[in-house]
PAKEBA-633940 format. One record per residue: residue number from 1; residue in one letter; z negated, y, x negated of N, C-alpha, C in turn. Coordinates in Angstrom, 3 decimals. Last residue first. Layout:
<sites>
  resi  resn      n_pz      n_py      n_px     ca_pz     ca_py     ca_px      c_pz      c_py      c_px
   NUM     A         Z         Y         X         Z         Y         X         Z         Y         X
...
</sites>
This chain:
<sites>
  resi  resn      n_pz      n_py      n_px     ca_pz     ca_py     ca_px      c_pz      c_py      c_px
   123     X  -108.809   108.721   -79.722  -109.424   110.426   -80.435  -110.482   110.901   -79.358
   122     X  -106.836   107.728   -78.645  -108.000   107.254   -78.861  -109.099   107.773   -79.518
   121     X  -104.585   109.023   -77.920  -105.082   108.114   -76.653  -106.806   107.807   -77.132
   120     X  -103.648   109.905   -80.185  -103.943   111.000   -79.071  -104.836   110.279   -78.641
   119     X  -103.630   107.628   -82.921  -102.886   108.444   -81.500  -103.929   108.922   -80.624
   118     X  -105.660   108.941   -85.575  -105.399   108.106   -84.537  -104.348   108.621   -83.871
   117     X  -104.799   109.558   -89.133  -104.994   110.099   -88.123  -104.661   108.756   -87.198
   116     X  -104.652   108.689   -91.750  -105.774   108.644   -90.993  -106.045   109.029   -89.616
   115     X  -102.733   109.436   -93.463  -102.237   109.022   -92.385  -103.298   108.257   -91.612
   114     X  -103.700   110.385   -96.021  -102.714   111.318   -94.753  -102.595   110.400   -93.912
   113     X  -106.522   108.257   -96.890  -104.886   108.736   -96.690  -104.824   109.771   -95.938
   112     X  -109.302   111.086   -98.006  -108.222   109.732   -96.966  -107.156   109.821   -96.992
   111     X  -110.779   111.380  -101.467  -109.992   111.545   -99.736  -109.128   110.780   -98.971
   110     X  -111.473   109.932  -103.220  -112.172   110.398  -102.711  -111.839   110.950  -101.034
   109     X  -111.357   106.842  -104.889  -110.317   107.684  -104.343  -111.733   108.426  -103.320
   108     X  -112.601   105.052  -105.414  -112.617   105.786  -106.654  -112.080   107.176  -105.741
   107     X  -111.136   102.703  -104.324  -112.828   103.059  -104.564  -113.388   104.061  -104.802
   106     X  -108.046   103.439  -102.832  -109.002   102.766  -104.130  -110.198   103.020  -103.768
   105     X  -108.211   101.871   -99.093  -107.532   103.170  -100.179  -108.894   102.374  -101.638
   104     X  -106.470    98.558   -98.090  -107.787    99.797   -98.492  -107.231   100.976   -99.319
   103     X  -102.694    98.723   -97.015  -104.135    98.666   -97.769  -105.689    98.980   -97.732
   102     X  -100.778   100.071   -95.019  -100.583    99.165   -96.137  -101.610    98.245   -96.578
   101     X  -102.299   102.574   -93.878  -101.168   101.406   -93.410  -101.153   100.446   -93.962
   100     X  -105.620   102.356   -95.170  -104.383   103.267   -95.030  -103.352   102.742   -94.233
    99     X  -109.354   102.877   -94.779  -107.669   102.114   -95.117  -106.515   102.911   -94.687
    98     X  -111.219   104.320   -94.366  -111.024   103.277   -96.010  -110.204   102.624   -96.197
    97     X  -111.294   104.625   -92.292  -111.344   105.980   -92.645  -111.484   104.978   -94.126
    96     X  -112.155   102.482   -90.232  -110.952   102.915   -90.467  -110.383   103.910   -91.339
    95     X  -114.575   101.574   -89.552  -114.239   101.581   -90.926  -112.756   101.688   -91.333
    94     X  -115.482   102.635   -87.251  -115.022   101.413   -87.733  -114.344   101.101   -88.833
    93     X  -116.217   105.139   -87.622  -114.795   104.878   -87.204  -113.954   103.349   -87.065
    92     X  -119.066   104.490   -87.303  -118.875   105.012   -86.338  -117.240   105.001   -86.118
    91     X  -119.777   101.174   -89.033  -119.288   102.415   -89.199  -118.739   103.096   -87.657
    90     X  -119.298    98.250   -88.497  -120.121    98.952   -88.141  -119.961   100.237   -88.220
    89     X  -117.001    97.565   -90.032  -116.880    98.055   -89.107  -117.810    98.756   -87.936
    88     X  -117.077    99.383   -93.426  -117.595    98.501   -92.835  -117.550    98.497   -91.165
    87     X  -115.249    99.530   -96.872  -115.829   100.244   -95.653  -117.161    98.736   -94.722
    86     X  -114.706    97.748   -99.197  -114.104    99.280   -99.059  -114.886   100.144   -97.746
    85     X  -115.467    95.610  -101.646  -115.953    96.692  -100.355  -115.700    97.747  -100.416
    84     X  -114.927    94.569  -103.402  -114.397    94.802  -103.136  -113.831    95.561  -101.871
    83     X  -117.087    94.236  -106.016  -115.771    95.334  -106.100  -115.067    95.206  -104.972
    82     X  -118.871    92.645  -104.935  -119.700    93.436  -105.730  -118.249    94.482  -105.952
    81     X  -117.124    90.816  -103.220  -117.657    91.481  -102.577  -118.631    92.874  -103.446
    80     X  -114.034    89.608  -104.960  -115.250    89.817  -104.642  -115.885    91.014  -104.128
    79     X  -111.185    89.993  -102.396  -111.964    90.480  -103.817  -113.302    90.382  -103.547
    78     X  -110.309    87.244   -99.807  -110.967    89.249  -100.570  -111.019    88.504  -101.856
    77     X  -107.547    85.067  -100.445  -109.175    85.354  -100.533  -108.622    86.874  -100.903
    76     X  -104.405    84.735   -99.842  -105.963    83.967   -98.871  -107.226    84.226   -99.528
    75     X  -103.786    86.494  -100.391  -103.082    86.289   -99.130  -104.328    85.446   -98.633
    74     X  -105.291    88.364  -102.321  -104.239    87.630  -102.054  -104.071    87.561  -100.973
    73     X  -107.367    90.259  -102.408  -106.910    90.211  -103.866  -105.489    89.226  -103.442
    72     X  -108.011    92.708   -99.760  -107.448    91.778   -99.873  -106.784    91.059  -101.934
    71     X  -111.185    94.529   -99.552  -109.902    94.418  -100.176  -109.222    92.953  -100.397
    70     X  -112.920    94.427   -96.845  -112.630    93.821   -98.181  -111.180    93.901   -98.587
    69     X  -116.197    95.275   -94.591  -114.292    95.370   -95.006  -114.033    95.444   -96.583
    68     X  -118.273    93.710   -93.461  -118.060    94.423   -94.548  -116.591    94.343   -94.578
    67     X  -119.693    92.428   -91.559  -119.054    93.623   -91.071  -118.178    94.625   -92.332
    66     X  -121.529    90.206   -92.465  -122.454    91.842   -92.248  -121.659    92.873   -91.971
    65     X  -121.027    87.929   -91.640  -121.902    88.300   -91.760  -122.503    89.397   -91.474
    64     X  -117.364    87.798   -92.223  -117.933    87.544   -90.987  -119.715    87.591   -90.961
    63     X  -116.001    90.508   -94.008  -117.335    89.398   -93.691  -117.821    89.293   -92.571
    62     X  -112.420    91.064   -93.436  -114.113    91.627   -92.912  -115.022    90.075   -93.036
    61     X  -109.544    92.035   -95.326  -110.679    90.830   -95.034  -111.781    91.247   -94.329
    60     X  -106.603    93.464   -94.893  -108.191    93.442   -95.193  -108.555    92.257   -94.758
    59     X  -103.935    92.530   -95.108  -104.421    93.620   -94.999  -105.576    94.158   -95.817
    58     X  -101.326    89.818   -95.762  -102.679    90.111   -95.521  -103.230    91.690   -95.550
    57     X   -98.185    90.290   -94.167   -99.086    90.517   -95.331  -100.620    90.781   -94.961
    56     X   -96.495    89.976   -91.938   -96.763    88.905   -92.886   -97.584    89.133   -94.470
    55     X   -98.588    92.237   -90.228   -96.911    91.346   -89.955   -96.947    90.139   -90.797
    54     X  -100.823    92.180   -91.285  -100.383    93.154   -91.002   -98.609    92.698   -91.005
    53     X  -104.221    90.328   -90.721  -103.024    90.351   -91.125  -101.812    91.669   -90.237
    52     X  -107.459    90.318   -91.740  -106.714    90.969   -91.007  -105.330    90.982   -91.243
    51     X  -109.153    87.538   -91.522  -108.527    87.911   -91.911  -107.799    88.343   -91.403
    50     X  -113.369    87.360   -91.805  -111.688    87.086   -90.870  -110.825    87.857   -91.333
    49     X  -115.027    84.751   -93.566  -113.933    85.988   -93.310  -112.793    86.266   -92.445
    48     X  -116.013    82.357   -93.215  -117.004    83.635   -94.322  -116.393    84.685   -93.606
    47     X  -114.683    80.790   -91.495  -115.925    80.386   -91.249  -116.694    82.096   -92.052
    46     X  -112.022    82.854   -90.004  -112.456    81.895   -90.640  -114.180    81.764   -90.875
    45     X  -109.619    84.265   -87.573  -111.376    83.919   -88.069  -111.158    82.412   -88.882
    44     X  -106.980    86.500   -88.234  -107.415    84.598   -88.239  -109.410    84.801   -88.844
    43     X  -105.657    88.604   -86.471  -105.997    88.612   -86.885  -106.575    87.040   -86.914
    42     X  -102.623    90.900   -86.467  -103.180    89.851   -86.047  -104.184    89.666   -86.777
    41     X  -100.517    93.534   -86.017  -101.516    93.501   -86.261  -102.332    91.825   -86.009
    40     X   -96.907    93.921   -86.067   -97.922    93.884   -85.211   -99.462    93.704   -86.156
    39     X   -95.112    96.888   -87.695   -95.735    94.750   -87.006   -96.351    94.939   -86.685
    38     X   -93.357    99.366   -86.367   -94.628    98.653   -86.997   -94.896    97.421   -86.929
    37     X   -90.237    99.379   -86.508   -91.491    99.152   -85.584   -92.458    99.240   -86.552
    36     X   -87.600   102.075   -87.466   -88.490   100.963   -87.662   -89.681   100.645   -87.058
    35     X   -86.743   104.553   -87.537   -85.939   103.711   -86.781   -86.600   102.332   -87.360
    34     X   -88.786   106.497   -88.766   -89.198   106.558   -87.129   -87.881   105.731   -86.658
    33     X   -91.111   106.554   -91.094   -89.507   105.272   -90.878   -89.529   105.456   -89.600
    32     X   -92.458   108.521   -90.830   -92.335   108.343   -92.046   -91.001   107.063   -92.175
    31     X   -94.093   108.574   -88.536   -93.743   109.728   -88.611   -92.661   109.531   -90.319
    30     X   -94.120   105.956   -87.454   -93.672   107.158   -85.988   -92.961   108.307   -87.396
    29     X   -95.395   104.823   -89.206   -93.718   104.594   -89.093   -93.208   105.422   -87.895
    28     X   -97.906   105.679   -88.988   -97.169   105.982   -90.069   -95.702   105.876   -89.822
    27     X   -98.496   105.436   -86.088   -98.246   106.779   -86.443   -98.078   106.414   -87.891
    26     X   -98.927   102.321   -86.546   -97.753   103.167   -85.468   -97.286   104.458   -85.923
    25     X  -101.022   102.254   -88.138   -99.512   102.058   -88.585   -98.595   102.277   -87.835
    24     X  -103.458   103.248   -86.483  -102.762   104.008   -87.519  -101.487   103.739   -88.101
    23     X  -102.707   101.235   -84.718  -102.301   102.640   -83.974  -102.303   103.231   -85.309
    22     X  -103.618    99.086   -86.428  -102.239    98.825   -85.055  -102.027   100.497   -84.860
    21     X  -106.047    99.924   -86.390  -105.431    99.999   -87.660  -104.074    99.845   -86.972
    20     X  -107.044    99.687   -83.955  -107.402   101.139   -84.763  -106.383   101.047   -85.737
    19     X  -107.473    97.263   -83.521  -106.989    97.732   -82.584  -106.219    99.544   -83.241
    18     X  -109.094    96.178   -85.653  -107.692    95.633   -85.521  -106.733    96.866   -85.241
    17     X  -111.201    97.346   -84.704  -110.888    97.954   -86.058  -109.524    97.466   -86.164
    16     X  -111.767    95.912   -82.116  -111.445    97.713   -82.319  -110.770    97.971   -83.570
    15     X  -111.533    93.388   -83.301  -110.991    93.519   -82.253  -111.025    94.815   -82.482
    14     X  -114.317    94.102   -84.392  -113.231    93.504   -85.355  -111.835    93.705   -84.358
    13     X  -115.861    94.394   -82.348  -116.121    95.264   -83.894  -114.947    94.844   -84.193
    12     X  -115.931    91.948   -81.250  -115.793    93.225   -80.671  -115.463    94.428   -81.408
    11     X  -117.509    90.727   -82.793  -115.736    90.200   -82.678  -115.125    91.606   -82.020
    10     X  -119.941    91.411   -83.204  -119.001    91.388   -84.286  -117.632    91.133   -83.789
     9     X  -120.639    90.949   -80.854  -120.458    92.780   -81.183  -120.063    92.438   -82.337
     8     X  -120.911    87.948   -80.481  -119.557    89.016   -79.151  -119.676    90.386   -80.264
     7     X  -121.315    86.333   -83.363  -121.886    87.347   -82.441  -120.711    88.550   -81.820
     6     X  -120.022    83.489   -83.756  -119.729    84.328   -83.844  -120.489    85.392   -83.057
     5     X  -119.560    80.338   -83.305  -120.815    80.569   -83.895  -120.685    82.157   -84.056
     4     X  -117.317    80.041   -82.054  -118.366    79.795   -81.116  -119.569    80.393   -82.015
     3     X  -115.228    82.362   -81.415  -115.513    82.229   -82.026  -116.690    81.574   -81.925
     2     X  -111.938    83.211   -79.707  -113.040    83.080   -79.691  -113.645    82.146   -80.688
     1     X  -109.283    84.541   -79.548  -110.036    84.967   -80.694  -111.506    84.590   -80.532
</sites>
């Protein structure tokens, strides 16, 4: 996941928030499909955006600039950035507290998924 034009505390940032979202979809299918895995979590740097992929569906997008987490509109571009900022990994949870298993939560939406919770290990 190395990145030559890339600052180490952004990849680092992105790498945790990966890392974070991998354990929130564990504990969804721990508690909600417990004879099913979770996929795995991967993620592709590109030059604007790296793209967080969630088995074979895009997730989130993060601006490779300023850390901004983006609602995925497809498989290969965020939503513009004036609608489509959902969090940011700068954020003390890493901006885990704006997505759910699946998705960003809406804009609009005021409380977190239920399934915000970390495993034990990282709390």
């Amino acid at each position: 996941m190395s990145h030559p034009i890339v600052d180490q505390k952004l990849l680092n940032r992105i790498k945790e928030y990966a890392e974070r979202l991998g354990n929130l979809r564990e504990v969804y299918y721990e508690e909600e499909v417990p004879n099913q895995i979770a996929p795995p979590i991967n993620i592709e740097l590109g030059r604007k955006y790296a793209k967080v992929i969630a088995g074979i569906s895009t997730h989130t997008f993060i601006n490779m600039e300023n850390g901004d987490i983006l609602r995925a509109a497809s498989n290969i571009a965020p939503t513009p950035p004036n609608t489509g900022v959902r969090g940011n990994i700068f954020e003390d949870d890493y901006g885990i507290s704006c997505v759910g298993p699946f998705c960003t939560r809406p804009k609009k939406r005021k409380k977190a998924w239920p399934f915000t919770r970390q495993k034990e290990t990282l709390i």
